[in-house]
C-alpha positions as CSV (number, residue, x, y, z in Angstrom):
1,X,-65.3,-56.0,-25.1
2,X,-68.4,-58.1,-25.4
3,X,-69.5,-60.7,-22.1
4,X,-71.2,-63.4,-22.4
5,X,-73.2,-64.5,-19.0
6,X,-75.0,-67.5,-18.1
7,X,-77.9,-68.3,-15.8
8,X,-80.4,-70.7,-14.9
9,X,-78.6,-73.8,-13.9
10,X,-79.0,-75.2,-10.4
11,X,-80.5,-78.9,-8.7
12,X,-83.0,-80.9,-10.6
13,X,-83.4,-84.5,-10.3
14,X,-82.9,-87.2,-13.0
15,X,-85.5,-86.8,-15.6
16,X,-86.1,-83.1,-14.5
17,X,-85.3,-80.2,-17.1
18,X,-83.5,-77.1,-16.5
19,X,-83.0,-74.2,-19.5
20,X,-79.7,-71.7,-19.3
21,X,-80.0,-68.6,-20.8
22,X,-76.6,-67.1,-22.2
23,X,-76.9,-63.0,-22.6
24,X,-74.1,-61.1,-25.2
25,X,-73.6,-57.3,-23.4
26,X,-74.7,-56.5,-27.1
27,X,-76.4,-57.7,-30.3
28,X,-73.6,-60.8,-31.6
29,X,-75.8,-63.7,-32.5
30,X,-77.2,-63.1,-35.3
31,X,-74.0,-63.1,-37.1
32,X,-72.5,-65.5,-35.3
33,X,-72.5,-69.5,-34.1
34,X,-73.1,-69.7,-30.7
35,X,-71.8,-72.8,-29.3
36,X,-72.5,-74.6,-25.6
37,X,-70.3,-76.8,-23.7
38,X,-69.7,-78.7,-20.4
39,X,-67.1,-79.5,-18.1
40,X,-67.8,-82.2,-15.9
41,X,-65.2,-82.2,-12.7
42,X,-62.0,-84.0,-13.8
43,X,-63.2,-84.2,-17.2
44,X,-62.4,-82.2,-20.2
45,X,-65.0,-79.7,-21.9
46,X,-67.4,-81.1,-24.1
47,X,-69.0,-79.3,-26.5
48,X,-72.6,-80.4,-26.4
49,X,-74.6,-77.7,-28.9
50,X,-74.0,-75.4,-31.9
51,X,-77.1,-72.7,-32.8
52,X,-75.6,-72.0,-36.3
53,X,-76.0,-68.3,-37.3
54,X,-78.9,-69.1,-40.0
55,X,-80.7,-71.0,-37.3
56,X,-79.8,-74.4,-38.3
57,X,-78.4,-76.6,-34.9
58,X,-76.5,-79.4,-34.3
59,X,-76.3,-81.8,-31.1
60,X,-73.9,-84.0,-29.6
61,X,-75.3,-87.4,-29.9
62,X,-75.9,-88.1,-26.5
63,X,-78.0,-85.1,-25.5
64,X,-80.7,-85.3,-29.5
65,X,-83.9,-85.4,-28.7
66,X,-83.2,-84.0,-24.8
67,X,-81.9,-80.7,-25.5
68,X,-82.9,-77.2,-27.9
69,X,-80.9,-74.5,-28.1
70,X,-82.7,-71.2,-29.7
71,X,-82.0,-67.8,-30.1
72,X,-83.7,-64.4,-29.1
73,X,-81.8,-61.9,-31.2
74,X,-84.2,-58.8,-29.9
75,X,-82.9,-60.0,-26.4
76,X,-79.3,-60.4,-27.0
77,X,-79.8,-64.5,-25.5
78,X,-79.6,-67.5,-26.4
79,X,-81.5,-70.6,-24.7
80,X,-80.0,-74.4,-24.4
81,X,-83.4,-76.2,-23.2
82,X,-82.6,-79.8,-21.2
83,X,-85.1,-82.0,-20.6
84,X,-85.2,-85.5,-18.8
85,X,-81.3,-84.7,-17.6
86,X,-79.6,-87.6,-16.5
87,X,-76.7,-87.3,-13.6
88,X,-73.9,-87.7,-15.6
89,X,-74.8,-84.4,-17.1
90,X,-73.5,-82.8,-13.7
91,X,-71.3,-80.1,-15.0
92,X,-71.1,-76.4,-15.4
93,X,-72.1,-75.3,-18.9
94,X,-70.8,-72.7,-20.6
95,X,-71.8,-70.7,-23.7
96,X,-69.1,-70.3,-26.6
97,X,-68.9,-67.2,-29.5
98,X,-65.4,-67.9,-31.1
99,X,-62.4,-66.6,-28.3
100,X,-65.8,-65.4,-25.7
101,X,-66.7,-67.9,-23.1
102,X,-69.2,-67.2,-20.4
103,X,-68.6,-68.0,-16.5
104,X,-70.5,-71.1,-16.7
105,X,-73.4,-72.3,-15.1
106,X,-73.3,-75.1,-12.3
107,X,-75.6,-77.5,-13.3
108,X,-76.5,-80.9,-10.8
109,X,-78.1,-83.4,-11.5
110,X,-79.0,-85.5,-8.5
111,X,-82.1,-86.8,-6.6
């Protein structure tokens, strides 16, 4: 059974950046899309970024231009860069690799 796990959330203030790192227990990505999400509290997930498998990505509207998400196939991890976070992206993020979901990572934005 393959894992997924997330890491490098935590508190930055608004305007601040923050990248999450999402490990496979072995080599998945480069055959696969590799999506990440959110969940704010009371709120549904959102899916915020999709790292196609030939490298191509797509972004939710509100996060282009703030956020990257890249891919170190030799390391089994995938990366979702955020820069210049705003609080309403408070949430814990989550990577996505069709039925696998990661823990989550708490991330808070908040000065």
């Amino acid at each position: 059974q393959v894992q997924l796990v997330e890491s490098g959330g935590g508190l930055v203030q608004p305007g601040g950046s923050l990248r999450l790192s999402c490990t496979a227990s072995r080599s998945i990505f480069s055959i696969n899309a590799i999506g990440w999400y959110r969940q704010a509290p009371g709120k549904q997930r959102e899916w915020v970024a999709l790292l196609h498998n030939g490298g191509s990505t797509t972004y939710k509207e509100a996060v282009k231009g703030r956020f990257t998400t890249s891919r170190d196939s030799a390391k089994n991890t995938v990366f979702l860069q955020m820069d210049n976070l705003k609080p309403e992206e408070t949430a814990v993020y989550y990577c996505n690799v069709g039925k696998l979901w990661g823990q989550g990572t708490q991330v808070t934005v908040s000065s």
